[in-house]
C-alpha positions as CSV (number, residue, x, y, z in Angstrom):
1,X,0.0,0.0,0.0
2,X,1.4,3.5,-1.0
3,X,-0.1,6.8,1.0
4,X,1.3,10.1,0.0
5,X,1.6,12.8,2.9
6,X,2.6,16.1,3.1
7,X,5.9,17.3,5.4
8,X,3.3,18.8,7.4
9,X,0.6,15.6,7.7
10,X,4.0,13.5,8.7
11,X,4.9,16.3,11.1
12,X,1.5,15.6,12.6
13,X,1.8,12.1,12.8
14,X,5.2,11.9,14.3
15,X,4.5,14.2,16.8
16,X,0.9,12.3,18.0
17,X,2.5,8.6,17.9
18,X,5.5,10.6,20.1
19,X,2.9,11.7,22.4
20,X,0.9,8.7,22.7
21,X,4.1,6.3,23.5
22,X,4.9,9.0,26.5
23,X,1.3,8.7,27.6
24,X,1.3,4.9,27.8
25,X,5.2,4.6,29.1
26,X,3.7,6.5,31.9
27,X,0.8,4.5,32.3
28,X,2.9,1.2,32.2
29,X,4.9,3.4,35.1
30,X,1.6,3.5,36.9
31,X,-0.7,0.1,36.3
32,X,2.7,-2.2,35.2
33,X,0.1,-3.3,32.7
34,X,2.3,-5.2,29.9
35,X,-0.9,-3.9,27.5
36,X,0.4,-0.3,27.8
37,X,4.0,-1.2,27.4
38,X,2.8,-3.0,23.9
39,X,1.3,-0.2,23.1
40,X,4.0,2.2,23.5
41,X,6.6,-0.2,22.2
42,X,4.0,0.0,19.0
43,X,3.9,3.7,18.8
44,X,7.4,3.7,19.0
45,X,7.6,1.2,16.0
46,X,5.3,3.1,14.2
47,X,7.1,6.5,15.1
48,X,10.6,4.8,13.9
49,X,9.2,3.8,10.5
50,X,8.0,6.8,9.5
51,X,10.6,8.4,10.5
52,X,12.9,6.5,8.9
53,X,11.1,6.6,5.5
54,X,10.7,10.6,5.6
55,X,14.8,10.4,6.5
56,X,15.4,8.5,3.4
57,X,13.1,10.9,1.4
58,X,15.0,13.9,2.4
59,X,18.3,12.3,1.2
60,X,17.3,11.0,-1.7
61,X,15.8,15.1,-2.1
62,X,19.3,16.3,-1.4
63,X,21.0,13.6,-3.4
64,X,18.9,14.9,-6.5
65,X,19.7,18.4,-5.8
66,X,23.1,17.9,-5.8
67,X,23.6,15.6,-8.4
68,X,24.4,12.5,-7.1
69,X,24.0,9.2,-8.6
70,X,24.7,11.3,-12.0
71,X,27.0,9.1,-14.7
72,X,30.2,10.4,-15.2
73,X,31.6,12.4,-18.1
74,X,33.4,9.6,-19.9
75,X,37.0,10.7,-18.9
76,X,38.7,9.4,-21.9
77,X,37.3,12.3,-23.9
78,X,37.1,15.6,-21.2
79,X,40.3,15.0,-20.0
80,X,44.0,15.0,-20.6
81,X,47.0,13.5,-18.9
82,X,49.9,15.7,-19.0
83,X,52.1,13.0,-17.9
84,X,50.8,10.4,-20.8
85,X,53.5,10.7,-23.7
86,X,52.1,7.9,-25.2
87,X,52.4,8.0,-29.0
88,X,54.9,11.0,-29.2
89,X,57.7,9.9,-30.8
90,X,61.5,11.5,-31.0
């Protein structure tokens, strides 16, 4: 499945899955119910895997802007060796 967000709709996001693993870490602090440490511990999953993928998608943004990943010139034709005397004869 593929969903598209805006920065700002995975701003949202991160920021509510952040707030609801504090709120059940400190519930698990209070009832040392193992259902609110699974939840947290999902949140924080959840938290980590969007975070990760909107990581990647700024590199991959900066990688484009910058040019990498771009084939090189072929060298053989844009540059010259100074030191290559190759074929000059005396």
């Amino acid at each position: 499945m593929k969903i598209e967000l805006t920065d700002d709709e995975v701003t949202t996001i991160l920021v509510a899955l952040d707030n609801y693993r504090e709120l059940m870490n400190d519930r698990f602090h209070w009832s040392a119910e193992e259902a609110d440490q699974q939840e947290a511990g999902s949140a924080e999953w959840c938290w980590q895997k969007l975070h990760g993928m909107q990581q990647q998608q700024f590199n991959n943004s900066v990688a484009d802007a910058i040019g990498e990943g771009e084939q090189p010139i072929n060298e053989s034709t844009s540059s010259v060796d100074p030191y290559d005397l190759k074929g000059l004869e005396y």
